[in-house]
Structure formats: structure tokens, C-alpha cells
OpenMM code with the backbone's topology and positions (N, CA, C; nanometers):
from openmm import Vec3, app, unit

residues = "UNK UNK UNK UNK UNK UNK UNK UNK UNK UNK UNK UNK UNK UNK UNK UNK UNK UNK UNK UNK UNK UNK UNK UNK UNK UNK UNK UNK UNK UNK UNK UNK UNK UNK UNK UNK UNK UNK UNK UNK UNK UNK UNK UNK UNK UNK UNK UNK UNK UNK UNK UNK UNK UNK UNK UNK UNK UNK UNK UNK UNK UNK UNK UNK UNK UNK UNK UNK UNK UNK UNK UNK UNK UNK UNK UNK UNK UNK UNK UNK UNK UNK UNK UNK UNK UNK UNK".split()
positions = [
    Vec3(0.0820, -0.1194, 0.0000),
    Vec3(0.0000, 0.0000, 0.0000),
    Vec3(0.0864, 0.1259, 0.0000),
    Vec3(0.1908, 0.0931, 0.0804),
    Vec3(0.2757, 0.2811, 0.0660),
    Vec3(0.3628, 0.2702, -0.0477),
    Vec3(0.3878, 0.1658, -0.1383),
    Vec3(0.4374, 0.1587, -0.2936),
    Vec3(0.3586, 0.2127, -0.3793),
    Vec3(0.1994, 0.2105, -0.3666),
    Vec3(0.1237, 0.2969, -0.4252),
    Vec3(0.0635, 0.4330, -0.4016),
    Vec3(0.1101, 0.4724, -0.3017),
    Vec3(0.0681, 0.5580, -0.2518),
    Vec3(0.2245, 0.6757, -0.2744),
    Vec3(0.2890, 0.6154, -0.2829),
    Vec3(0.4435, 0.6679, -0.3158),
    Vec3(0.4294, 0.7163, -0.4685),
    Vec3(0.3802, 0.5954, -0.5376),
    Vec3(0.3796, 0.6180, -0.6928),
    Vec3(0.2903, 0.6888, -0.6941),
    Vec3(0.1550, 0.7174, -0.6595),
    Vec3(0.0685, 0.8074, -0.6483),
    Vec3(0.1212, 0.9668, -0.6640),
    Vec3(0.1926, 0.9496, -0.5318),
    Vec3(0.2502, 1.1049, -0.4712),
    Vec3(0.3459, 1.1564, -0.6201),
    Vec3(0.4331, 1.0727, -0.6356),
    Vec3(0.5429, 1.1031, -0.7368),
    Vec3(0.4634, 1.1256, -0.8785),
    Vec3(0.3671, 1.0798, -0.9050),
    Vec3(0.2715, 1.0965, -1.0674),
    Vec3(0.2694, 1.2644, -1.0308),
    Vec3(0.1720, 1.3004, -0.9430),
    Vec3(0.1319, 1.3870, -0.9049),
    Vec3(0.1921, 1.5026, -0.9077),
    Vec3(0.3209, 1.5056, -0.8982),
    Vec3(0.4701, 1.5765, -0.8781),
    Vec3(0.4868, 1.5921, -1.0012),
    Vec3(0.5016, 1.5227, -1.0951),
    Vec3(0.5231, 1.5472, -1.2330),
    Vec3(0.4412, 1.5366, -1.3309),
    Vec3(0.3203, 1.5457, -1.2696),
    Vec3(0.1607, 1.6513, -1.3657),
    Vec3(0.2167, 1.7431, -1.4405),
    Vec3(0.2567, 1.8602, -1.3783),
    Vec3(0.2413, 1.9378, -1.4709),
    Vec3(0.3523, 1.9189, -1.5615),
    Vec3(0.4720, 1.8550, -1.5704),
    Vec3(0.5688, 1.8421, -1.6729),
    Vec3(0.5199, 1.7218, -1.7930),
    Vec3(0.4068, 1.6978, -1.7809),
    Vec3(0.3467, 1.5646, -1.8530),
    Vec3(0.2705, 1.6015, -1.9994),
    Vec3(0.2477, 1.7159, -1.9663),
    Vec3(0.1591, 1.8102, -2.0088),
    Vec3(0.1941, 1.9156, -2.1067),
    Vec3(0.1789, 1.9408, -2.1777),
    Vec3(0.2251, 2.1400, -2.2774),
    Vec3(0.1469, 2.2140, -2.2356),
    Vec3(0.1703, 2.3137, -2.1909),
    Vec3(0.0427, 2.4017, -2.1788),
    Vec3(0.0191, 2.4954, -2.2832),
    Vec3(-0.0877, 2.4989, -2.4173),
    Vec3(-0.0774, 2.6090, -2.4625),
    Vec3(-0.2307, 2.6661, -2.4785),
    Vec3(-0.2415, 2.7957, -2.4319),
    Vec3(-0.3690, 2.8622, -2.4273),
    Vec3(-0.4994, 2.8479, -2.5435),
    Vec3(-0.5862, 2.8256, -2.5005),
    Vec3(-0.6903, 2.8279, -2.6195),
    Vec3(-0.8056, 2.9692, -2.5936),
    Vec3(-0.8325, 3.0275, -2.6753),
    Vec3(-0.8907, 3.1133, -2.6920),
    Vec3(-1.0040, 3.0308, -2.8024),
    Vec3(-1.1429, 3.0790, -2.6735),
    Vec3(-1.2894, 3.0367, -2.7407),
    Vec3(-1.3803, 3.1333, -2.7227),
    Vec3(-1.4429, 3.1468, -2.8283),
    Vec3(-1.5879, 3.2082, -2.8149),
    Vec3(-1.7104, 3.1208, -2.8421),
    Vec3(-1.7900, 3.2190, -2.7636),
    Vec3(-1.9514, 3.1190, -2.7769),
    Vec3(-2.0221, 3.1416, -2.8832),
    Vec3(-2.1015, 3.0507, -2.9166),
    Vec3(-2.1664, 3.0232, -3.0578),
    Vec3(-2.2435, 3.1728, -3.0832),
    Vec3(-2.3448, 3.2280, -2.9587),
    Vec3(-2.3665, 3.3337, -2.9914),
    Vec3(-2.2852, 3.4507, -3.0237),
    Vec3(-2.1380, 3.4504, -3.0175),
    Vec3(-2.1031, 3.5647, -3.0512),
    Vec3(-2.0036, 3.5515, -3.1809),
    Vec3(-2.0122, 3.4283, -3.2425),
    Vec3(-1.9567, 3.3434, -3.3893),
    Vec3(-1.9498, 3.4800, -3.4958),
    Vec3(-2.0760, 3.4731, -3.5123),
    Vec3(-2.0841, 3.5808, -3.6509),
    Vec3(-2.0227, 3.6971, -3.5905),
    Vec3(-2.0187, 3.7816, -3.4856),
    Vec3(-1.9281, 3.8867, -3.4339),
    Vec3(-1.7803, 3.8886, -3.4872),
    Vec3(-1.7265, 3.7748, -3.4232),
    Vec3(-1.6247, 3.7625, -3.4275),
    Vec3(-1.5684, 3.7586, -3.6131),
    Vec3(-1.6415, 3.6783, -3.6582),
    Vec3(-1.6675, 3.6880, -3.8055),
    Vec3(-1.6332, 3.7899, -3.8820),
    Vec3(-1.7429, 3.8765, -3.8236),
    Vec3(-1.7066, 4.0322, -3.8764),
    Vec3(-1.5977, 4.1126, -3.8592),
    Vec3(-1.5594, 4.0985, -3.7416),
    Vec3(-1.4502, 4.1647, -3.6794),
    Vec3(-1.3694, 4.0966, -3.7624),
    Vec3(-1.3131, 4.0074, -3.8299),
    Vec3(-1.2248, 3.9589, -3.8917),
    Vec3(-1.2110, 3.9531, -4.0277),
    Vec3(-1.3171, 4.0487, -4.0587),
    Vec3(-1.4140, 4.1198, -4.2088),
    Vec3(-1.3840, 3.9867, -4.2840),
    Vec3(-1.4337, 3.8150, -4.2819),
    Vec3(-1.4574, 3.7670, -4.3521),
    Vec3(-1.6002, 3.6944, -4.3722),
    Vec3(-1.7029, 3.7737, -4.3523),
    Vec3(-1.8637, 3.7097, -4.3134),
    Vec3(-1.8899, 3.6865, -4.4846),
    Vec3(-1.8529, 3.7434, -4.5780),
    Vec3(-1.9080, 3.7287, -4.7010),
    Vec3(-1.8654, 3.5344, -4.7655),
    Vec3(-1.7120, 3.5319, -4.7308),
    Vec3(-1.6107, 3.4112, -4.7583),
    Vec3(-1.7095, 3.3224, -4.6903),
    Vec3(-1.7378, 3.3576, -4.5554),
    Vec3(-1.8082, 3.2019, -4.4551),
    Vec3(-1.9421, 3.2099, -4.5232),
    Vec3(-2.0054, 3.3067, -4.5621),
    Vec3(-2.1125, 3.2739, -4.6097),
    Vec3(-2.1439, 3.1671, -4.7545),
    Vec3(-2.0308, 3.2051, -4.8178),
    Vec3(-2.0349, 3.1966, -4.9591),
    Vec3(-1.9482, 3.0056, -4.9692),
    Vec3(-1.8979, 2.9869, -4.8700),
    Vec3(-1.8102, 2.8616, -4.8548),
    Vec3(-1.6777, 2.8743, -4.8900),
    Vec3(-1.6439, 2.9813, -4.9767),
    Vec3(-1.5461, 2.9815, -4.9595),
    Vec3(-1.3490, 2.9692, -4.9607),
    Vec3(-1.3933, 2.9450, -4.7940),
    Vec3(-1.2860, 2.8857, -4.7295),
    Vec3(-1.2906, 2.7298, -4.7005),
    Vec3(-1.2197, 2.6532, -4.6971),
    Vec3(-1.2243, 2.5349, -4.6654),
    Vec3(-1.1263, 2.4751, -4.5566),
    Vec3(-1.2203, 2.3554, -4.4943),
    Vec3(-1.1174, 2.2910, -4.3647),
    Vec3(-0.9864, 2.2396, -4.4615),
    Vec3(-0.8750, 2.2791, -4.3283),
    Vec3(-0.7399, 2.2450, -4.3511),
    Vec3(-0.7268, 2.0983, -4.3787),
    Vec3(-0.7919, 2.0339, -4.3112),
    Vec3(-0.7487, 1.8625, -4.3246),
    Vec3(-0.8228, 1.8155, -4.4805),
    Vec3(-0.9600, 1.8323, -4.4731),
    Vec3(-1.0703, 1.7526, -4.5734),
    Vec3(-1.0746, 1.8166, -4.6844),
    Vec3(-1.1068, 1.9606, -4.7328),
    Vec3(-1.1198, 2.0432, -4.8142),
    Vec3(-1.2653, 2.0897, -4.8140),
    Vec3(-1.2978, 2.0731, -4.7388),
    Vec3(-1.4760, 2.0604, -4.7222),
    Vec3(-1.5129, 2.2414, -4.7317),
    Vec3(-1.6302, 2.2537, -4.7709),
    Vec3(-1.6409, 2.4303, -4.7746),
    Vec3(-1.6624, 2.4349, -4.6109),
    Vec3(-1.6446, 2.5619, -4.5562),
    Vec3(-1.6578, 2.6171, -4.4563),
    Vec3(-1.7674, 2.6753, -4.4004),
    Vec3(-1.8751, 2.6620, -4.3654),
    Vec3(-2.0067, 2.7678, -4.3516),
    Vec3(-2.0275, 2.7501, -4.1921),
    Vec3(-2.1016, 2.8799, -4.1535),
    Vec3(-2.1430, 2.9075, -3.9811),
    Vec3(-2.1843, 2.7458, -3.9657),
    Vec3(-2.2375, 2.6671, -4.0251),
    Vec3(-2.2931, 2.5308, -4.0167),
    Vec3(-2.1752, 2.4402, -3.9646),
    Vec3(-2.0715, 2.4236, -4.0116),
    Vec3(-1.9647, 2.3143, -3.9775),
    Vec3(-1.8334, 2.4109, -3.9560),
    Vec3(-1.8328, 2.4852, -3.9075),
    Vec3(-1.7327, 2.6177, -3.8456),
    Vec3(-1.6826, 2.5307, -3.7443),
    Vec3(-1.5822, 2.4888, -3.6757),
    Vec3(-1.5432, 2.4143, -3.5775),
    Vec3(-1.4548, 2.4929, -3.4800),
    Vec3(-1.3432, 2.5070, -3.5671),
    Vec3(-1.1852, 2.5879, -3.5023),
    Vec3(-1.1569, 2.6491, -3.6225),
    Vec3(-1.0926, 2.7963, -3.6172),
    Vec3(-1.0039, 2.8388, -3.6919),
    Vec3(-0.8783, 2.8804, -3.5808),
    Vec3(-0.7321, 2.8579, -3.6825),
    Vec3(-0.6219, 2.8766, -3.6410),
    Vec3(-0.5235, 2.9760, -3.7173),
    Vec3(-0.4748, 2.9885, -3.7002),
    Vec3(-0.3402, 3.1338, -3.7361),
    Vec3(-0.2482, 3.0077, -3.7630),
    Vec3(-0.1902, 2.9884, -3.8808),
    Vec3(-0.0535, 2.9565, -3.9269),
    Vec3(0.0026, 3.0719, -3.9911),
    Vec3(0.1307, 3.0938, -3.9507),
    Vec3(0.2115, 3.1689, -4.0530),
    Vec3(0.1374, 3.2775, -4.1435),
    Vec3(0.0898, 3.3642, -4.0175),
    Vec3(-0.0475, 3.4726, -4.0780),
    Vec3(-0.1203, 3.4441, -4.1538),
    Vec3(-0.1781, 3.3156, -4.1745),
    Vec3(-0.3240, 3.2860, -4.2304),
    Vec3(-0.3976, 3.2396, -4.1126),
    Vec3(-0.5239, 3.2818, -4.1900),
    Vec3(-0.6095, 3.2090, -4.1197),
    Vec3(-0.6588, 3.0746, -4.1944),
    Vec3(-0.6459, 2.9442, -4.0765),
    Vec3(-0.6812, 2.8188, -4.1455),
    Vec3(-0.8241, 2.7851, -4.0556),
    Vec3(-0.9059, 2.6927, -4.1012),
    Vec3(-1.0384, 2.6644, -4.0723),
    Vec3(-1.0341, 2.4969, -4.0819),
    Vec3(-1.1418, 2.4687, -3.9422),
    Vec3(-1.1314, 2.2956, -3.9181),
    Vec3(-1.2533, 2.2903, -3.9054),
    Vec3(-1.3065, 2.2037, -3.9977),
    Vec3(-1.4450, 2.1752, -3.9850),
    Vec3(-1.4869, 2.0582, -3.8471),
    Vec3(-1.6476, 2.0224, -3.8602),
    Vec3(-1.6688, 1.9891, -3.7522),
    Vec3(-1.6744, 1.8126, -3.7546),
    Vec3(-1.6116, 1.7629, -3.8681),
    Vec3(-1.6081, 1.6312, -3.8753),
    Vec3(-1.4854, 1.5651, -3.7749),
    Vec3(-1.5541, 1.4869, -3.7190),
    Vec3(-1.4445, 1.4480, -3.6156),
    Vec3(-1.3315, 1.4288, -3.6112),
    Vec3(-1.2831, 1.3394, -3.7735),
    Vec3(-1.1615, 1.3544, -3.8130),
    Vec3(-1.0720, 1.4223, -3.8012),
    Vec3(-1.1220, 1.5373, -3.8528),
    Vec3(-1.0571, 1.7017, -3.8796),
    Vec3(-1.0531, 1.7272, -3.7495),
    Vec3(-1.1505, 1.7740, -3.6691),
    Vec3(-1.1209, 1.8201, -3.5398),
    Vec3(-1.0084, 1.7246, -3.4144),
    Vec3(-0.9894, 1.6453, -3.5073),
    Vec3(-0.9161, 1.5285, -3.3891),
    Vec3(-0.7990, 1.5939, -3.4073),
    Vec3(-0.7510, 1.6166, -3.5024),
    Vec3(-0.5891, 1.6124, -3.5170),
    Vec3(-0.5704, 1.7413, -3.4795),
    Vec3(-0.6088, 1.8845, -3.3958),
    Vec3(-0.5876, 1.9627, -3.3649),
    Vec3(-0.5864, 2.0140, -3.2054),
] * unit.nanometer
topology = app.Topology()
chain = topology.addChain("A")
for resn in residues:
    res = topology.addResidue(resn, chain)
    for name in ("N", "CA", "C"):
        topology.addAtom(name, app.Element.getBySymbol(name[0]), res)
């Protein structure tokens, strides 16, 4: 029992080095199209577009999942599980 309770203690100790920490920045569905605008591309999401990075799928407020910043673009992950897995 204090072999597990040892290994216990010691996991615990090195939580946070187990881990990356990198920040996510989310908004809520109601404030989607805001943010949209503010990023003056509501015509592109409307129109499809843009397409997810992984699938090629068009992009619309409908399957909007994640967008990300690479190398000053903006990239878009639709909401198929696939796509959203690998991010």
C-alpha cells in the first residue's frame, strides 16, 4: 500500500511536466458571426469559400469548428471528427 501511494505522490509531482500548456482562446456560438465580422470575412463564410485544412470541405457558420493562425493565415477545421481530432 505505501508503494502505491508513493507512486501516487510522485505521478502527481510530475503533472504538470506531462503536459504542454498552450492557451486556447474560445468564443460562444452566440457571438460566432461577431467575431466573423470583426475579422471582415462574413461574405467568404457565407459563400463557402474557405475550406477545412485537413478535408477540403467548404466552410459555412454550419460546420465552423476551429479556426487557427498559421504563418499569418487564417486556417479553418471543420466539424467532422476527423478534422477536429488532429488539432
Amino acid at each position: 500500500m505505501k508503494l502505491f501511494l508513493f507512486k501516487i505522490k510522485n505521478f502527481f509531482k510530475t503533472f504538470p511536466d506531462r503536459f504542454s500548456r498552450t492557451p486556447v482562446r474560445a468564443v460562444y456560438d452566440s457571438d460566432l458571426k461577431n467575431l466573423i465580422d470583426s475579422l471582415g470575412i462574413r461574405n467568404e463564410i457565407d459563400s463557402g469559400t474557405y475550406a477545412c485544412k485537413f478535408c477540403n470541405t467548404p466552410i459555412t457558420f454550419e460546420n465552423l469548428r476551429a479556426i487557427q493562425k498559421e504563418t499569418g493565415e487564417l486556417k479553418f477545421i471543420c466539424t467532422k471528427l476527423e478534422c477536429f481530432s488532429k488539432i
